[in-house]
TORLO-599813 format. One record per atom (N, C-alpha, C): residue number from 0; residue in three letters; atom name; x, y, z. Coordinates in pm, 1 decimal. Example, Ala and Ser with C-alpha at 12.3 -4.5 7.8 and 13.67 -1.06 7.14 Angstrom:
PT   i  aa at        X        Y        Z
PT   0 ALA  N   1319.0   -569.0    780.0
PT   0 ALA CA   1230.0   -450.0    780.0
PT   0 ALA  C   1320.0   -330.0    780.0
PT   1 SER  N   1285.0   -225.0    708.0
PT   1 SER CA   1367.0   -106.0    714.0
PT   1 SER  C   1290.0      3.0    787.0
// end
This chain:
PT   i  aa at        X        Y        Z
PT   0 UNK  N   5623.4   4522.1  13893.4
PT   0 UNK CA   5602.6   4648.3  13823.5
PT   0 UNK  C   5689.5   4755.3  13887.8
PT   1 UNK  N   5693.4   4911.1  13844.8
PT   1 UNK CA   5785.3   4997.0  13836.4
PT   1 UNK  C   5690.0   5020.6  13987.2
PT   2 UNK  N   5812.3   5037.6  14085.7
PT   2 UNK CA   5734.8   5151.9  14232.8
PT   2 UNK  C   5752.6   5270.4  14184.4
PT   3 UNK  N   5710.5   5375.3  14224.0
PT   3 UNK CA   5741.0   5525.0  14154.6
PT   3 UNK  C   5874.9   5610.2  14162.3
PT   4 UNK  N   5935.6   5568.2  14242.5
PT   4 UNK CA   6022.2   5591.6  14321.8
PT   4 UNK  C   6189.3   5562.1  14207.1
PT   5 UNK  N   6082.9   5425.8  14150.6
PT   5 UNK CA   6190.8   5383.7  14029.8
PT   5 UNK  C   6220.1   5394.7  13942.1
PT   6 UNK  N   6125.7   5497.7  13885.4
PT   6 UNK CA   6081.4   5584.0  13725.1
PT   6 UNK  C   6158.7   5715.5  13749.4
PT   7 UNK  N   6227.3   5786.2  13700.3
PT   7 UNK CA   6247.7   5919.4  13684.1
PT   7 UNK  C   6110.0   5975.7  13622.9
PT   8 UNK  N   6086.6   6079.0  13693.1
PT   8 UNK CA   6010.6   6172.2  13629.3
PT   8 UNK  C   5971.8   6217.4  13473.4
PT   9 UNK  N   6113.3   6205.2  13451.2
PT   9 UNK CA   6123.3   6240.1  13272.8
PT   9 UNK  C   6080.7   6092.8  13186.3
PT  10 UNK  N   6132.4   6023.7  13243.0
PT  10 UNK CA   6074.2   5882.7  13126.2
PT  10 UNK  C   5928.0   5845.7  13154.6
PT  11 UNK  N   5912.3   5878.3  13272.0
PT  11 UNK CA   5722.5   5893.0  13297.3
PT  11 UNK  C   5668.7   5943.3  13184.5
PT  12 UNK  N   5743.2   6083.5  13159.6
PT  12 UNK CA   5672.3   6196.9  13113.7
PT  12 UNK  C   5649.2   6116.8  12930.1
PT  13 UNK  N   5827.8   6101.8  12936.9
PT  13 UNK CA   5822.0   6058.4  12788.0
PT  13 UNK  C   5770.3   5919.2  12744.1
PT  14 UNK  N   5719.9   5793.9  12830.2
PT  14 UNK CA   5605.8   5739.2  12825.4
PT  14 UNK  C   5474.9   5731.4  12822.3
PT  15 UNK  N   5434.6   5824.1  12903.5
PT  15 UNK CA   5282.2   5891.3  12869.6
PT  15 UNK  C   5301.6   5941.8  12765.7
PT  16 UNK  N   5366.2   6064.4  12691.1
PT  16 UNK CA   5346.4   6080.7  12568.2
PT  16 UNK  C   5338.6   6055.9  12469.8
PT  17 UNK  N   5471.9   5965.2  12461.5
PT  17 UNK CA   5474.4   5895.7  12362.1
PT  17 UNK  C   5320.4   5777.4  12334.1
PT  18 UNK  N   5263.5   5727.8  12451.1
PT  18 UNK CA   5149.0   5660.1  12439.5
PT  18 UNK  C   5074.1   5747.0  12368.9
PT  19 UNK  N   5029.2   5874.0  12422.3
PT  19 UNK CA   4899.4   5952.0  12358.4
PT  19 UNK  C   4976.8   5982.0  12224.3
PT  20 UNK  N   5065.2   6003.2  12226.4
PT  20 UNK CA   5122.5   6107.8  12071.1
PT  20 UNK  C   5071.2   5952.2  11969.2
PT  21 UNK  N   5104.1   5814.8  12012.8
PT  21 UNK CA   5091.6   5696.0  11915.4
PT  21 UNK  C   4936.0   5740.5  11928.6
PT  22 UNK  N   4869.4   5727.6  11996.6
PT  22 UNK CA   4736.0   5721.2  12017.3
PT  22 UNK  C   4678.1   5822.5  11904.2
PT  23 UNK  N   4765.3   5939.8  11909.0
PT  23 UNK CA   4681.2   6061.9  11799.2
PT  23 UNK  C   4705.0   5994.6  11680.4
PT  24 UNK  N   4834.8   5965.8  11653.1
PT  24 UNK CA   4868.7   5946.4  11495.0
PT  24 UNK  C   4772.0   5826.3  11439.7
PT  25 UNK  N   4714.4   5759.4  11524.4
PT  25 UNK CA   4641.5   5603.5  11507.1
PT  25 UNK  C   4490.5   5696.1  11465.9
PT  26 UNK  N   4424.9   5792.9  11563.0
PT  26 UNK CA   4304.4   5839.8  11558.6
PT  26 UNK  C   4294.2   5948.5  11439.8
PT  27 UNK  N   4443.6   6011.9  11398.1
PT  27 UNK CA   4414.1   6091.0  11250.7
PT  27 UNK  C   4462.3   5986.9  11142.7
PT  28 UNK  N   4499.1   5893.1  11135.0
PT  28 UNK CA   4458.1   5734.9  11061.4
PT  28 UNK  C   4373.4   5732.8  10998.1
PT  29 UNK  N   4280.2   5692.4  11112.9
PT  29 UNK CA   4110.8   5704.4  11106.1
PT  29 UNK  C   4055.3   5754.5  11033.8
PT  30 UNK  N   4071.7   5916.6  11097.3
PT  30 UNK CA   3997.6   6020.3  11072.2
PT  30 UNK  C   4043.5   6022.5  10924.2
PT  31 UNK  N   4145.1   6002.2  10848.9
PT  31 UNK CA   4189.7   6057.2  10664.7
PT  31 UNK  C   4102.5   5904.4  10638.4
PT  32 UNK  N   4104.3   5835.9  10727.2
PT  32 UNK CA   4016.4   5690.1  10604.3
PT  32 UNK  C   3875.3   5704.8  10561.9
PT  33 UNK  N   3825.3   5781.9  10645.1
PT  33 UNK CA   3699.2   5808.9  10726.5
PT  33 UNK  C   3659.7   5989.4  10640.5
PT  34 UNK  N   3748.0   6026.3  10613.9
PT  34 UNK CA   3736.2   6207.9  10493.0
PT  34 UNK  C   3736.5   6274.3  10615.8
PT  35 UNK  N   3748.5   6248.5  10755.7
PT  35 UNK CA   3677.2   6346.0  10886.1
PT  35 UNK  C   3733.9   6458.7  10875.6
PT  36 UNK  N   3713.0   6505.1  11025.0
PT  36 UNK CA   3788.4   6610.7  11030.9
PT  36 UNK  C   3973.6   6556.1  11076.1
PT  37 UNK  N   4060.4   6620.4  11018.3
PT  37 UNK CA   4198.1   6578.0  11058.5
PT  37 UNK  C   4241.0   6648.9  11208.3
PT  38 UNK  N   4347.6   6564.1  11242.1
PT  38 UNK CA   4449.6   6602.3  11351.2
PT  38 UNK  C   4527.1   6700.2  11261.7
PT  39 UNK  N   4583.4   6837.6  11339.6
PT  39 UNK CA   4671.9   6923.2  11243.7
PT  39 UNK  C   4824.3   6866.5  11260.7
PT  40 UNK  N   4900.4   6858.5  11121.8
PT  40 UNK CA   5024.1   6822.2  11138.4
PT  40 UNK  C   5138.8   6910.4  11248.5
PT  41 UNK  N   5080.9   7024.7  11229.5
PT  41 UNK CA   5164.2   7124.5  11384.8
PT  41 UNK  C   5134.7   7040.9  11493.3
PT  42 UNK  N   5004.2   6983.2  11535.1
PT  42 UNK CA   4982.8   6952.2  11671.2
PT  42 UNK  C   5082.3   6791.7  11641.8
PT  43 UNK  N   5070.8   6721.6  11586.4
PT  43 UNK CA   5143.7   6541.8  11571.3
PT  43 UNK  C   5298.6   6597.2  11597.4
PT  44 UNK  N   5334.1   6726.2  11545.5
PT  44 UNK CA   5483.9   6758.9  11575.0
PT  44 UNK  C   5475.0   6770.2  11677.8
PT  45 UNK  N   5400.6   6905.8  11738.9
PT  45 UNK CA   5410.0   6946.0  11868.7
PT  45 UNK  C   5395.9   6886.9  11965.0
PT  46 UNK  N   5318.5   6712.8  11961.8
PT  46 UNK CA   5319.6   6611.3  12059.0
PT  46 UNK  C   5465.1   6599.3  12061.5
PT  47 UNK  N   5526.9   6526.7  11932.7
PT  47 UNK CA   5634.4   6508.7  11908.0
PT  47 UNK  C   5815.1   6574.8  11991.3
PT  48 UNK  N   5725.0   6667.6  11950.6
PT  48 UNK CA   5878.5   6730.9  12038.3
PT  48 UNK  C   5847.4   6786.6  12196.8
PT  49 UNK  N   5748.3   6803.8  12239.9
PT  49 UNK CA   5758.7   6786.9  12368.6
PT  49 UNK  C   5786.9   6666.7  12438.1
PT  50 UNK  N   5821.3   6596.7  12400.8
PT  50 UNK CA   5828.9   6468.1  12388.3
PT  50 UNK  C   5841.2   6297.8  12372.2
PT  51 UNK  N   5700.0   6337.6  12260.5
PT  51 UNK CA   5643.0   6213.5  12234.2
PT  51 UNK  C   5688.0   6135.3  12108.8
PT  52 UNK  N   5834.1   6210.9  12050.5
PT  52 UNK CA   5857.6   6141.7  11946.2
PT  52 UNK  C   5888.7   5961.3  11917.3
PT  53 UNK  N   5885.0   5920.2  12076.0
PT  53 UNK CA   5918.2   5766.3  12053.5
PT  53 UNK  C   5798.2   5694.1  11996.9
PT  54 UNK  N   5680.4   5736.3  12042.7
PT  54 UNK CA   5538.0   5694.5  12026.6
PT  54 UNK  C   5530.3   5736.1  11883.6
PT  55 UNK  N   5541.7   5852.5  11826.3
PT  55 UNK CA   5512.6   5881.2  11677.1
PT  55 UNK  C   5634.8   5784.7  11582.3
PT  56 UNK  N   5768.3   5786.7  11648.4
PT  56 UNK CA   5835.8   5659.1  11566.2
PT  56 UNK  C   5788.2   5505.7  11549.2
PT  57 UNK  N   5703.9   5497.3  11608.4
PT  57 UNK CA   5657.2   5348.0  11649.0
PT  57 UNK  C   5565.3   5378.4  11567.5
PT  58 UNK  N   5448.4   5488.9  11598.0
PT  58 UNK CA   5290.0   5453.4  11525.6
PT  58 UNK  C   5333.5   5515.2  11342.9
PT  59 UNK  N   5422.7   5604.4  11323.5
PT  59 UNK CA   5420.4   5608.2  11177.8
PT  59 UNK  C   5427.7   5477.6  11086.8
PT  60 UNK  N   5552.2   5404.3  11121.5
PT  60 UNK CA   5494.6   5262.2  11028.4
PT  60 UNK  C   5399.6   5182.7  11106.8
PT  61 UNK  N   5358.2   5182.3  11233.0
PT  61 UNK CA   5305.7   5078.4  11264.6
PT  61 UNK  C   5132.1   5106.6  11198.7
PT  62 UNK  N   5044.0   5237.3  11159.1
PT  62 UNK CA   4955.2   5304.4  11089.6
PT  62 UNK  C   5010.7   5329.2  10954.8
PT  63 UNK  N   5130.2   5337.4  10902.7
PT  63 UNK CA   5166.1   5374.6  10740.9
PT  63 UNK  C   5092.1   5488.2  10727.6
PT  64 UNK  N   5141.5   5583.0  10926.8
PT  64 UNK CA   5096.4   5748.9  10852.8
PT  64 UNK  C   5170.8   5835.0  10788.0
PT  65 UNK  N   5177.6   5935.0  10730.4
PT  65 UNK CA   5277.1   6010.1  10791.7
PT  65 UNK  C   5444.5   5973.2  10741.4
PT  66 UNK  N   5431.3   5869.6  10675.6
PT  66 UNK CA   5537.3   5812.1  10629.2
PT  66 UNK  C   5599.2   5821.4  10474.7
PT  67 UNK  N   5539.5   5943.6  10436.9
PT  67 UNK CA   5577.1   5950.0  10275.0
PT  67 UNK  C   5557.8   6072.7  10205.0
PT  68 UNK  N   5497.2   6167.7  10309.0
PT  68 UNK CA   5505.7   6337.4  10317.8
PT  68 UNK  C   5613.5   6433.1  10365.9
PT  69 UNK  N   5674.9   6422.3  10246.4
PT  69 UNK CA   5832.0   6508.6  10263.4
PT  69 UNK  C   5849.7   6578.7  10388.5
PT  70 UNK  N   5730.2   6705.7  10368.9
PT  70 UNK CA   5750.0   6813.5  10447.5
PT  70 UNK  C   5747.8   6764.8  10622.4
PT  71 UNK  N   5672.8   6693.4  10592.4
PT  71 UNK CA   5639.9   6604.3  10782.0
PT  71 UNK  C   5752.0   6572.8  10791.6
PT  72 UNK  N   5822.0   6450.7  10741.4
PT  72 UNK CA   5925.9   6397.1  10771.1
PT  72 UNK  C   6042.9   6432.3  10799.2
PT  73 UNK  N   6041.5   6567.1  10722.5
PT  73 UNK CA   6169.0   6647.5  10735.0
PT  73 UNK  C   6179.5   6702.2  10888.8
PT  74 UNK  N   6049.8   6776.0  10903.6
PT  74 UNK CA   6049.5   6844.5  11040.1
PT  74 UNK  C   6037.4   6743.5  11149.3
PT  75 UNK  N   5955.6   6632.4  11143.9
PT  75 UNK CA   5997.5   6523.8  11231.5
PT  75 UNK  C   6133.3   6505.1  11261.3
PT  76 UNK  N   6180.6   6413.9  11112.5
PT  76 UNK CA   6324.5   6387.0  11191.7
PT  76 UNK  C   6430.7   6470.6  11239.8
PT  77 UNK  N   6374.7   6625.8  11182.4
PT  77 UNK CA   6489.2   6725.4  11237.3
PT  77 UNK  C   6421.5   6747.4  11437.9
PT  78 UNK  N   6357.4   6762.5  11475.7
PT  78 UNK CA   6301.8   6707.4  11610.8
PT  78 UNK  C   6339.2   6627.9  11652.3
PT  79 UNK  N   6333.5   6478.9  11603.5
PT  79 UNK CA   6432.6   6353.3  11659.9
PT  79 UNK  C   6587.6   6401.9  11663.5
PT  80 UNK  N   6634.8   6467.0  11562.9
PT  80 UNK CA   6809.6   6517.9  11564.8
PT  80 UNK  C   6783.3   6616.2  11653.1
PT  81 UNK  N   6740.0   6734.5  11703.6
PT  81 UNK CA   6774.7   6803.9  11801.5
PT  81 UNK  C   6761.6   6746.2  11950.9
PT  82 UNK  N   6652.7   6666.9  11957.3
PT  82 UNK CA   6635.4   6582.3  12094.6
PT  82 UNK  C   6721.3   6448.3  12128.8
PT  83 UNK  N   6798.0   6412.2  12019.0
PT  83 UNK CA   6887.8   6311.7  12061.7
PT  83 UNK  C   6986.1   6442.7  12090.9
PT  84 UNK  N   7029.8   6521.2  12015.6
PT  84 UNK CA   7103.6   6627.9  12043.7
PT  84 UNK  C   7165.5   6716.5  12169.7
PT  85 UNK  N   7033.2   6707.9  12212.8
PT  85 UNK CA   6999.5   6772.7  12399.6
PT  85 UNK  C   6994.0   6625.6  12514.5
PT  86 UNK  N   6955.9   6534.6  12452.4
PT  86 UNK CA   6991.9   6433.7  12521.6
PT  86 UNK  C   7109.7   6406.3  12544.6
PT  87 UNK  N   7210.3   6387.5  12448.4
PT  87 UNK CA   7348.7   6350.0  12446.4
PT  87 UNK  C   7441.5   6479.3  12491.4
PT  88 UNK  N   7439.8   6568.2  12500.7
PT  88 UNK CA   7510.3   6667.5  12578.9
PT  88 UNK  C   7464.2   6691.4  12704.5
PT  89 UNK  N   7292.1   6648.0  12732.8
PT  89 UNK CA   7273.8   6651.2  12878.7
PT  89 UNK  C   7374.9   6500.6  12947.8
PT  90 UNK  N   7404.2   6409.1  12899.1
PT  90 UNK CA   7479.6   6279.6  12956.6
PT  90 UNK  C   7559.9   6338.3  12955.4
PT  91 UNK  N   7651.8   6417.3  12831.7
PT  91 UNK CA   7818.8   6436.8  12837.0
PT  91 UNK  C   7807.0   6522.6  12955.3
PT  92 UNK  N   7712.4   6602.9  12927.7
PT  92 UNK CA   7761.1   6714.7  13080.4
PT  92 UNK  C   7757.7   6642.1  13240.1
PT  93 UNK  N   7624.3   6540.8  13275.1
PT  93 UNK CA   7615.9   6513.3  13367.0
PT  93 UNK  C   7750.1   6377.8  13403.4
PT  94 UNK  N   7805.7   6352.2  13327.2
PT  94 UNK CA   7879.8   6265.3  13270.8
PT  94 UNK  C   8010.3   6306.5  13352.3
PT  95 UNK  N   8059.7   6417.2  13280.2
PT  95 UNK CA   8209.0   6490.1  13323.3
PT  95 UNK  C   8193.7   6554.4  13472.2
PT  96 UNK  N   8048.9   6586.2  13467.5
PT  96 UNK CA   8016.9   6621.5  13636.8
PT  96 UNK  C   8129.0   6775.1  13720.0
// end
């Protein structure tokens, strides 16, 4: 297994989240099968882009949430495009050094 030492901080971060962020989208699943009370779509983003968007790419088809509501999807994947976005200029920069 990983010693700690061997994890960066940040993929910690974006592993735990991404776990709970799958974890929410699975429990407001539920909750719409069930009439409950819902998870708010601000908060499934807001996991999302602090983030937890790897976990919400995985649990949207792996639950068939979330997967056919324009307005979600739009602002999702524009979140996935700005965070690959900041990812890939944080490499080019650390990159050219």
């Amino acid at each position: 297994m990983f010693a700690r030492q061997d994890l960066p901080l940040e993929y910690a971060w974006v592993a735990a989240l991404s776990l709970v962020t799958a974890l929410v989208f699975g429990l407001d699943k539920l909750l719409a099968r069930r009439r409950g009370a819902r998870v708010s779509e601000r908060a499934l983003l807001g996991l999302s882009l602090l983030g937890g968007s790897p976990g919400a790419l995985v649990a949207m088809p792996l639950f068939r949430h979330k997967t056919v509501k324009g307005t979600f999807r739009r602002a999702f994947f524009g979140i996935l495009a700005l965070q690959l976005a900041l990812a890939l200029g944080a490499w080019w920069l650390l990159r050219e050094g």
